[in-house]
C-alpha positions in Angstrom: -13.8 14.1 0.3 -10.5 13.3 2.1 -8.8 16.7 1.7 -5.8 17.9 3.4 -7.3 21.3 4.1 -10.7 22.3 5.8 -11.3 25.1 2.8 -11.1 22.5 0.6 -13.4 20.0 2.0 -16.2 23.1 1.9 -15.1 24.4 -2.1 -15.4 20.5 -3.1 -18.7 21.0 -1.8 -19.5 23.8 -3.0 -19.0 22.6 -6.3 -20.6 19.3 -5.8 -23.7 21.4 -4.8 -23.4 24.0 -8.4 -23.2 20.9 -10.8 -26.0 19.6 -9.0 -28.2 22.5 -8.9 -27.7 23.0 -12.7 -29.2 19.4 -13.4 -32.3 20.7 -11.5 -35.9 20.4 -14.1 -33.8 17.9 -16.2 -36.5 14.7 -16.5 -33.5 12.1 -17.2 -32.2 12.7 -14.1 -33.2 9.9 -11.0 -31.3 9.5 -8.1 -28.0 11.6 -7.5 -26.0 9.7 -5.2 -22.9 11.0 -3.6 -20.2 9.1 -2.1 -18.4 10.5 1.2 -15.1 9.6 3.2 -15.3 11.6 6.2 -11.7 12.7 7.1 -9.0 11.1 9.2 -8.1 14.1 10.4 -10.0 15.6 13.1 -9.2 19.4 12.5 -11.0 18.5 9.3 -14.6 16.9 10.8 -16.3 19.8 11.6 -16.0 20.8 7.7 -17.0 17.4 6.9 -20.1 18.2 8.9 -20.4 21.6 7.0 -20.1 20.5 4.2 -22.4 17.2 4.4 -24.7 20.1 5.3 -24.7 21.8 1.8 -24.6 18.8 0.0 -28.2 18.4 1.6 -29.5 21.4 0.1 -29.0 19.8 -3.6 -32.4 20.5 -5.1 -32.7 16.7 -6.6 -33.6 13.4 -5.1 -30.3 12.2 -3.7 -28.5 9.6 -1.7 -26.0 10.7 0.4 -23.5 7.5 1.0 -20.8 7.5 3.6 -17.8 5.3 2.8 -18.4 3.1 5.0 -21.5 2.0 3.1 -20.1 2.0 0.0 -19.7 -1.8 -0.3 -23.1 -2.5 0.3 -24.4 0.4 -1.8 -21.9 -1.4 -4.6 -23.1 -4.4 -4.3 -27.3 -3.1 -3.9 -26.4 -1.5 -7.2 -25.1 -4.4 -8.7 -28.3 -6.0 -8.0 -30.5 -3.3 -9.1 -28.9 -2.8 -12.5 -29.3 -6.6 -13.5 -32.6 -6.5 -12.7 -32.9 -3.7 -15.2 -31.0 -5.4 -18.0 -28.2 -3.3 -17.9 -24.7 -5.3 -18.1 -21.1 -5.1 -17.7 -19.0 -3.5 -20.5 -15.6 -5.3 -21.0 
């Protein structure tokens, strides 16, 4: 969520958390995993913050992923899905 504004940062957010909620009681649904970048620019962090906050209140099981992580989450992912038999598409 590297936005150039704080307001945008919060309605990304926002929105995130809506499609989210609307996928609450639906039984196909596991894990919702969300992948953050927190912003480079300072006047933007305490949004970030905010809106990491909202994200929270999703109503599903999720996985909140910071960028930083997002290598290893790839790569635990990677793992898990062969595992499960499920394979690359070309």
């Amino acid at each position: 969520m590297d936005y150039a504004s704080a307001q945008t940062i919060q309605d990304r957010a926002t929105k995130v958390l809506g499609e989210a909620s609307a996928l609450e009681g639906n039984s196909e649904i596991g894990t919702y995993y969300i992948l953050l970048g927190e912003p480079q620019l300072e006047s933007n962090k305490a949004a970030y913050n905010k809106a990491k906050n909202l994200l929270n209140k999703i109503p599903l099981k999720k996985e909140i992923i910071e960028e930083d992580a997002a290598d290893d989450f790839a790569e635990e992912l990677s793992i898990y899905m062969q595992d499960h038999g499920v394979t690359r598409s070309s």
